[in-house]
VOGU-3710 file (C-alpha; in Angstrom, 3 decimals, decimal comma):
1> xxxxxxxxxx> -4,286/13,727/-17,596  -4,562/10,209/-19,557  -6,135/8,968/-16,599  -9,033/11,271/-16,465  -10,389/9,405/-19,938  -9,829/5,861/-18,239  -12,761/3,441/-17,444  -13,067/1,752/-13,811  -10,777/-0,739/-13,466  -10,631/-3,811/-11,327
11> xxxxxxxxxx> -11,734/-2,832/-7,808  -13,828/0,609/-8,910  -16,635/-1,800/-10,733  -16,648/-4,261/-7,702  -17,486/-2,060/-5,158  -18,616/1,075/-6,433  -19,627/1,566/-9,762  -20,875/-2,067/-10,448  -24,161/-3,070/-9,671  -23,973/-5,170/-6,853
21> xxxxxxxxxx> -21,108/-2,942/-5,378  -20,939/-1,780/-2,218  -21,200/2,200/-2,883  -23,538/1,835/-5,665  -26,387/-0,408/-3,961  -26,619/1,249/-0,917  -29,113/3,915/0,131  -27,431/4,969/3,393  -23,957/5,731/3,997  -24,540/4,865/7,679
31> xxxxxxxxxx> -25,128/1,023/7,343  -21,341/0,674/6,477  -20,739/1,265/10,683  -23,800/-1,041/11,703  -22,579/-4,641/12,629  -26,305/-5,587/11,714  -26,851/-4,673/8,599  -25,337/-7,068/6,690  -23,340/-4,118/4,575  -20,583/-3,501/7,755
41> xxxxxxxxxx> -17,294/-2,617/5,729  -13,473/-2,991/7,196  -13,024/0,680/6,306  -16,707/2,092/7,061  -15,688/5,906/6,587  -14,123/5,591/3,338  -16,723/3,892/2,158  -19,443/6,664/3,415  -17,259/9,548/1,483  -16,800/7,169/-1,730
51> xxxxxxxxxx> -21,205/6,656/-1,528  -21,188/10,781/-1,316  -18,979/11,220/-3,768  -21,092/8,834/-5,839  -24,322/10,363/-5,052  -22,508/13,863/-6,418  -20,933/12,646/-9,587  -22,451/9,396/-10,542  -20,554/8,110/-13,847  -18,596/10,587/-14,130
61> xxxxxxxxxx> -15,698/9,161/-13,589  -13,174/11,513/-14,137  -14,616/14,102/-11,488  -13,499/11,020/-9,266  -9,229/11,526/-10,647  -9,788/15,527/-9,655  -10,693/14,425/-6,438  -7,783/12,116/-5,661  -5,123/14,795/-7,116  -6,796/17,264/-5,089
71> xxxxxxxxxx> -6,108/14,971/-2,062  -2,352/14,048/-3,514  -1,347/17,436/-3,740  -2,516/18,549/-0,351  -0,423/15,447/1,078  2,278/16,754/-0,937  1,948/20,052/1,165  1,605/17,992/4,335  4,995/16,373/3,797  6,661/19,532/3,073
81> xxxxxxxxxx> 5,521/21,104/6,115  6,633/17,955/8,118  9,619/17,456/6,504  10,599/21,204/7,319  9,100/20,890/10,961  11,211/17,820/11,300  14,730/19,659/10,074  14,623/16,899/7,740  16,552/18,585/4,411  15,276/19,958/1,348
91> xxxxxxxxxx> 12,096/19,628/2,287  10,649/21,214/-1,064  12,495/18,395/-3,094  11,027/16,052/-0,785  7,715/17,134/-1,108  8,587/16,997/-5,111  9,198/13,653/-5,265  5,941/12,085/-2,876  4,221/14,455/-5,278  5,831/12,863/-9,161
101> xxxxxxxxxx> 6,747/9,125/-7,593  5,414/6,460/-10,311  4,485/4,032/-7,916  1,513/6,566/-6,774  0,327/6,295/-10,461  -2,083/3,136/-9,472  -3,316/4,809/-6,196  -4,128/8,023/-8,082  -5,732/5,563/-11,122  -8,305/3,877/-8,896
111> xxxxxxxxxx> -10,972/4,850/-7,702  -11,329/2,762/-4,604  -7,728/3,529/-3,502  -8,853/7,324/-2,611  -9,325/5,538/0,776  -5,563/5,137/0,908  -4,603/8,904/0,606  -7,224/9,781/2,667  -6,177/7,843/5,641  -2,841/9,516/5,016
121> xxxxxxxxxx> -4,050/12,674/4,971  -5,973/11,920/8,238  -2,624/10,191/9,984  -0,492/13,266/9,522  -2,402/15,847/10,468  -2,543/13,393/13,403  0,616/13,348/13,794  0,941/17,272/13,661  -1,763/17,676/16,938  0,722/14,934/18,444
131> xxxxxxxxxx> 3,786/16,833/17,941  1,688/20,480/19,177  0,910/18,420/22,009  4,138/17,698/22,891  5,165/20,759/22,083  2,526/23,292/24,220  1,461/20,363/26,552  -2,580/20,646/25,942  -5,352/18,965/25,651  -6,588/20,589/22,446
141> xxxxxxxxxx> -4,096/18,961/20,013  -4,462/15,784/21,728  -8,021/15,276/21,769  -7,553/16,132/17,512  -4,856/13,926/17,379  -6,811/11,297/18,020  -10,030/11,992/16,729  -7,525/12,264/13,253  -6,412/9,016/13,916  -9,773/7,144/14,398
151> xxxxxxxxxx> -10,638/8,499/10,723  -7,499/7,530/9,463  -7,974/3,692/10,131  -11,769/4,052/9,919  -10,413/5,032/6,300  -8,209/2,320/5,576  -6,581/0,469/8,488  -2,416/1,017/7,471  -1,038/3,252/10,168  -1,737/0,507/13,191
161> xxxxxxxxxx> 1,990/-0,509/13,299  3,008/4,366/13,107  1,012/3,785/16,403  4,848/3,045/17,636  6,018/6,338/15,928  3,299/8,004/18,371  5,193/6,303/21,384  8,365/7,429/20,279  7,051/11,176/19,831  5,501/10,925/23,422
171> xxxxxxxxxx> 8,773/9,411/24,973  11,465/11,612/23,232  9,113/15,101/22,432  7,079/14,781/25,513  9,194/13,055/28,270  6,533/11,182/29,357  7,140/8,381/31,830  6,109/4,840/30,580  2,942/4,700/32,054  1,839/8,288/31,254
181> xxxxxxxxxx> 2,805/7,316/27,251  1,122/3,641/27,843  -2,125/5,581/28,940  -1,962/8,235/25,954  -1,550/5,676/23,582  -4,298/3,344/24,928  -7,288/5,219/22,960  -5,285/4,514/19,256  -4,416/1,089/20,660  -8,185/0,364/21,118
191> xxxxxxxxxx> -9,347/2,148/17,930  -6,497/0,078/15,997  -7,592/-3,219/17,137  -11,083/-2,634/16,682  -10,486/-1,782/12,840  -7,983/-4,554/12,919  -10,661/-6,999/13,828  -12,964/-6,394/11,293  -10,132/-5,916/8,411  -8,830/-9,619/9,218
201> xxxxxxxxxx> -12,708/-10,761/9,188  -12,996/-8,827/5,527  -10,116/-10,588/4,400  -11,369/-13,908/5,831  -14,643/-13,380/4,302  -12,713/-12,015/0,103  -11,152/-15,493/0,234  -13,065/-16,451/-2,610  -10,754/-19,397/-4,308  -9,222/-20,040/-0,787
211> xxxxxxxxxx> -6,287/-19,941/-2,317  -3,252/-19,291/0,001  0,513/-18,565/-1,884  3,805/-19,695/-0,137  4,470/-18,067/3,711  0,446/-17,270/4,082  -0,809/-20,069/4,681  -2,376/-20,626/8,413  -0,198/-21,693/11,181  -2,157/-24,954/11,690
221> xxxxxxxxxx> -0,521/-28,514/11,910  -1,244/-31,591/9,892  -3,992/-33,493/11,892  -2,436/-37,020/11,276  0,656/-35,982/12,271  0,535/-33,774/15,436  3,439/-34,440/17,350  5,095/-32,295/19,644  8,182/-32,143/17,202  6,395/-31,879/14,145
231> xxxxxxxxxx> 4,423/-28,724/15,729  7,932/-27,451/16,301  8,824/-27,853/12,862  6,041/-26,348/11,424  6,237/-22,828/13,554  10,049/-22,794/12,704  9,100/-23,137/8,691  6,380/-21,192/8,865  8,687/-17,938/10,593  11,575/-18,965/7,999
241> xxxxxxxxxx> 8,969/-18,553/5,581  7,659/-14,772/6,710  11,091/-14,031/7,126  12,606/-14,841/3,624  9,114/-13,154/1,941  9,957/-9,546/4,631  13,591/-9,585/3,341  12,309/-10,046/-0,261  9,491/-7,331/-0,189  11,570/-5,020/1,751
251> xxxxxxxxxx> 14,501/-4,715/-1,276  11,160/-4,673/-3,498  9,994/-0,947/-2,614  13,659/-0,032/-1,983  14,234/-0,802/-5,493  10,950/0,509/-6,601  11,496/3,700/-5,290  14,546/4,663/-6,483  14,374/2,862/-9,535  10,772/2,831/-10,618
261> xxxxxxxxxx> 11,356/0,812/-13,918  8,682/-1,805/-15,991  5,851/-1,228/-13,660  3,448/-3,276/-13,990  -0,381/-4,258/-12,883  1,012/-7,824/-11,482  4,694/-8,538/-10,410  5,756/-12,032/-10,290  5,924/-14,049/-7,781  9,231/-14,312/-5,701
271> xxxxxxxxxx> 11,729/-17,317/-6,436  12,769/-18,105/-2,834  15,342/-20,401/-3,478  17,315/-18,040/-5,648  20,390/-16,067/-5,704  18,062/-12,945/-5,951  16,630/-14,195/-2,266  19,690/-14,953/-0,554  21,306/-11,656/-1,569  17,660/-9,874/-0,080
281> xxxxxxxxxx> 17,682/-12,046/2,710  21,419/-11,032/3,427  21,125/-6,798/2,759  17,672/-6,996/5,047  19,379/-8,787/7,603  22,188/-6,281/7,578  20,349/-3,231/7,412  17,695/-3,985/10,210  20,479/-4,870/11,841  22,435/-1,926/11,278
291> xxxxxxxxxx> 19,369/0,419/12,060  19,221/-1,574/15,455  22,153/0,435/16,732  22,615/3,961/17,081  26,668/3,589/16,262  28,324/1,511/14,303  32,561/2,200/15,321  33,093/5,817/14,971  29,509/6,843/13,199  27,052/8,026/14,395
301> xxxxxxxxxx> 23,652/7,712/12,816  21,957/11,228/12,846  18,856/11,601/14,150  17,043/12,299/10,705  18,283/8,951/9,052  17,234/6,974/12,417  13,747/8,133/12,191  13,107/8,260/8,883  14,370/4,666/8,565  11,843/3,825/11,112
311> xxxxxxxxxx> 9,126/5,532/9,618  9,693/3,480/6,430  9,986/0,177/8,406  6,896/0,333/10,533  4,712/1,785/7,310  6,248/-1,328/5,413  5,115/-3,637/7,796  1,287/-4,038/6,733  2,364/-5,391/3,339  5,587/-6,826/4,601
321> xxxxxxxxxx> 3,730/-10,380/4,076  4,083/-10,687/7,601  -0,334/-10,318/7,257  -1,655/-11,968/4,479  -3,368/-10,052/2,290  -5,366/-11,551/-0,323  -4,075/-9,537/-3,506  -0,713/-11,902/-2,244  -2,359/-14,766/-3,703  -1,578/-13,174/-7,161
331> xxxxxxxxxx> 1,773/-11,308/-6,025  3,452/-10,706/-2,933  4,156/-7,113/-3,793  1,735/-4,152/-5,635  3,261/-0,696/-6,409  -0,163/1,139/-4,919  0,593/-0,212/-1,222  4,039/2,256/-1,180  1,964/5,461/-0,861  3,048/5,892/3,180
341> xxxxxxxxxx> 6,558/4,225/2,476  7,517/6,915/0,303  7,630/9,254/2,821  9,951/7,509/5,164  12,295/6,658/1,876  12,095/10,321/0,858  13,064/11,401/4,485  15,991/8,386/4,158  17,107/9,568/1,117  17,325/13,386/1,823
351> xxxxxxxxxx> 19,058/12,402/5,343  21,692/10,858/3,604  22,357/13,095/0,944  22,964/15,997/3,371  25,806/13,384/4,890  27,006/13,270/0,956  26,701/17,153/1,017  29,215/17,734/4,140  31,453/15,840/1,854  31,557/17,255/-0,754
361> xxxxxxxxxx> 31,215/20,600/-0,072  28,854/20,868/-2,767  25,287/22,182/-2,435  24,860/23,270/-6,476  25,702/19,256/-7,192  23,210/18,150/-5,184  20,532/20,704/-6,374  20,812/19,510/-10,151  20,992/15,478/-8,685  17,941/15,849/-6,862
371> xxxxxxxxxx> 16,287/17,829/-10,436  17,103/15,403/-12,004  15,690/12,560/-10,055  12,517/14,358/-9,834  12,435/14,805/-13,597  12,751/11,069/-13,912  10,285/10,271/-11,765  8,023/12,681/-13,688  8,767/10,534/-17,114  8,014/7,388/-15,683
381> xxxxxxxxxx> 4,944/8,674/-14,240  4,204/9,910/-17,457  4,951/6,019/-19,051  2,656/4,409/-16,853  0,079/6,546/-16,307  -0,657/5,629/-20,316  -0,780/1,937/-20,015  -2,531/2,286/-16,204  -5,350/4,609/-18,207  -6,131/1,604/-20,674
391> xxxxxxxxxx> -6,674/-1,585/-18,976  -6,387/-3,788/-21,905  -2,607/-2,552/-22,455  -1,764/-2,302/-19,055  -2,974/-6,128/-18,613  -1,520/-7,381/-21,730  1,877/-5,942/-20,366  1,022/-7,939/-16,796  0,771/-10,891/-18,933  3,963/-10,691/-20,512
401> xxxxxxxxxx> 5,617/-10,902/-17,072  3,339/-13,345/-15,765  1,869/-15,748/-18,516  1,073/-18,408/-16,168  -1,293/-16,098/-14,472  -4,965/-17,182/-15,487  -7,055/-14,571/-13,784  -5,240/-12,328/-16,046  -6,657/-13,757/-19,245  -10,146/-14,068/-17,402
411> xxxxxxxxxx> -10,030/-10,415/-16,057  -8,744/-9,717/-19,946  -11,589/-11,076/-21,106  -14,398/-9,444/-18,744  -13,196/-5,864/-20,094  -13,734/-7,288/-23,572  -17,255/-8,349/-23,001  -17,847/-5,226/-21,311  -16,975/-3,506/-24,421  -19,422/-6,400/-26,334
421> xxxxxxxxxx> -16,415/-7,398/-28,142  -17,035/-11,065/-27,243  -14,922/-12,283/-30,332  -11,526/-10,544/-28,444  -13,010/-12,093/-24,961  -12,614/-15,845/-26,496  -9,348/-15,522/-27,749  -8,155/-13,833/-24,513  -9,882/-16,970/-22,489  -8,387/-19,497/-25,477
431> xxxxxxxxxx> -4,825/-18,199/-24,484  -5,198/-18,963/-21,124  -6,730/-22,209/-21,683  -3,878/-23,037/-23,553  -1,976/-22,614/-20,197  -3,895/-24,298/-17,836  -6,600/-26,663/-20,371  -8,754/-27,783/-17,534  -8,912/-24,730/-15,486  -12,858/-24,643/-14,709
441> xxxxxxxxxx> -13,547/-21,042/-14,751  -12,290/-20,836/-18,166  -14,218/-23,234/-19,217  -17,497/-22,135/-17,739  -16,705/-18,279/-19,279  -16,158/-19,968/-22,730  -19,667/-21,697/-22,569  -21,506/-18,372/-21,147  -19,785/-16,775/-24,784  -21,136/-19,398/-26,684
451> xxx> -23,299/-18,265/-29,945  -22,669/-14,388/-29,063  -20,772/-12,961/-31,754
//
């Protein structure tokens, strides 16, 4: 409810409520899928419903946060029914927990990010047709199956890498032949690299400081020293480096999700020659390598665990840091990218508690655990959603974990003068001068203030 008083924040006024941005200066929702005109966006459907949506409601930018719940809650319903169509346990708890998890507090917050729970929303029911067609054998379910999955990455491009979930589905549910599944697949193969193309040329084109962080930068050798060896060399650091950041962002939402504590706008950036990295390196390692087998000794991994695991994994992999993306330049992590994880970690976590269950013999135990989880979850929604509904706190809070970050201070300072409070913007752009005293941008914001009181 707090978030149904809050202002746009960050990307809401750059692309859709500002005046410049991409919803707001637009007169037709079609010339966001024409290559020439100029507008062409990565995601072109999500930005047609966000224009409608803006032509309906304008300002009003709570109407917006009914929208986005509406859409939560019916993905809430989706994972129920595919958690019970999958035998995966308690499927009402599971559906409980996508529904109250914290880190869906900044998805649900933003405006823009309605493109993320809409392309989840379009990839399961995608995945439903898939699993009818496997099921009755028809061309019905397939033909919406796909259609499903075009709008999903026309929405937001994230379920490229479930493409391999599809395969799976085809191979186990279907028994399909490998090139009967390579020819099914083809269409979401084409559609997926299509959208992929033009996402990479968005984020190309957003590089605005062309600043790259640690593991992201290009693959490209020193011109003055190309030798074969040193080409070598650089591949081998540069997959070291992807490596160490997977193993690091992979504990990340692991952590996140079952301990959602001190959320905040901006994590820090990762240490990667710390004790903290080693030990993530070491339990990713393990458990990828665990997950590789389908026994370990005298275990048996059941079937739920298996594919929820992988579910988790392959949804992971868009912000494993494998891709850069160029929020990374700030942090290598963000709590509003975990929306599909959560479903594979839900699925994970269920699985394994239904091992726990045969146990101990207990299914009044695990009832209360799993209440209780969900009633924590609820709290710390509850925290965050305050300081995510006030940008000033939740960025003064950001800052406290990351002082050395200067947009910060600058972004600080833009809600300020928004709010013609240009005495609070100066301080805000004084503190982080006193971090970085020649930083340019600073500089140039401090003279634009000058004489307005």
């Amino acid at each position: 409810m707090p978030s149904f008083e809050a202002i746009p924040f960050w990307d809401d006024l750059a692309f859709i409520f500002g005046e410049n941005g991409a919803v707001a200066k637009i007169n037709n929702p079609f010339l966001y899928w024409s290559d020439s005109s100029g507008v062409t966006k990565a995601w072109p459907l999500s930005y047609s419903i966000l224009w409608i949506l803006f032509k309906i409601f304008g300002h009003k930018y709570f109407m917006y946060q009914y929208v986005a719940l509406l859409v939560h809650g019916v993905n809430a319903i989706i994972v129920e029914r595919l958690f019970r169509r999958e035998d995966i346990p308690y499927p009402i708890f599971g559906a409980l927990i996508f529904l109250f998890h914290p880190l869906h507090v900044e998805t649900l917050s933003w405006t823009i990010q309605l493109n993320t729970t809409l392309a989840f929303t379009f990839y399961f029911i995608s995945l439903h047709q898939l699993l009818d067609f496997t099921k009755y054998k028809t061309k019905k379910p397939l033909i919406i199956s796909f259609l499903f999955f075009f709008f999903s990455i026309a929405t937001k491009n994230i379920a490229t890498p479930l493409i391999i979930i599809f395969v799976f589905i085809l191979r186990k549910r279907g028994s399909f032949n490998k090139a009967l599944v390579a020819l099914l697949v083809l269409p979401y193969v084409l559609s997926s690299i299509y959208f992929s193309i033009k996402t990479l040329h968005g984020i190309e084109t957003s590089y605005i400081e062309k600043q790259h962080s640690i593991g992201h930068d290009s693959a490209t050798v020193n011109v003055e020293n190309n030798s074969s060896e040193n080409i070598i060399k650089n591949i081998a650091d540069k997959i070291s480096q992807k490596y160490i950041l997977l193993a690091m962002n992979f504990q990340f939402y692991i952590e996140k999700f079952l301990l959602p504590l001190n959320q905040v706008f901006v994590y820090p950036k990762w240490k990667f020659i710390s004790v903290t990295g080693l030990v993530d390196i070491f339990l990713f390692s393990l458990v990828f390598l665990v997950f590789s087998f389908r026994k370990i000794g005298s275990y048996t991994f059941s079937h739920n665990v298996k594919k929820s695991f992988w579910f988790f994994f392959f949804s992971f992999l868009p912000f494993s840091g494998i891709v850069y993306i160029p929020f990374m330049k700030y942090s290598y992590v963000a709590g509003h990218w975990a929306y599909f994880m959560v479903v594979g970690l839900t699925g994970l976590m269920l699985s394994l508690i239904q091992l726990l269950e045969k146990m101990i013999k207990s299914n009044r135990i695990i009832t209360i655990s799993l209440s209780l989880f969900i009633s924590f979850l609820a709290f710390q929604t509850f925290k965050y959603v305050n300081i995510v509904s006030d940008p000033e706190e939740l960025l003064e809070k950001t800052i406290q974990q990351n002082p050395r970050e200067i947009f910060l201070y600058t972004y600080l300072s833009k809600i300020y003068i928004s709010y013609e409070d240009y005495q609070m913007a100066r301080e805000s752009l004084y503190r982080g001068l006193f971090v970085d005293p020649d930083n340019a941008e600073i500089i140039l914001s401090l003279i634009k203030l000058k004489g307005k009181r």
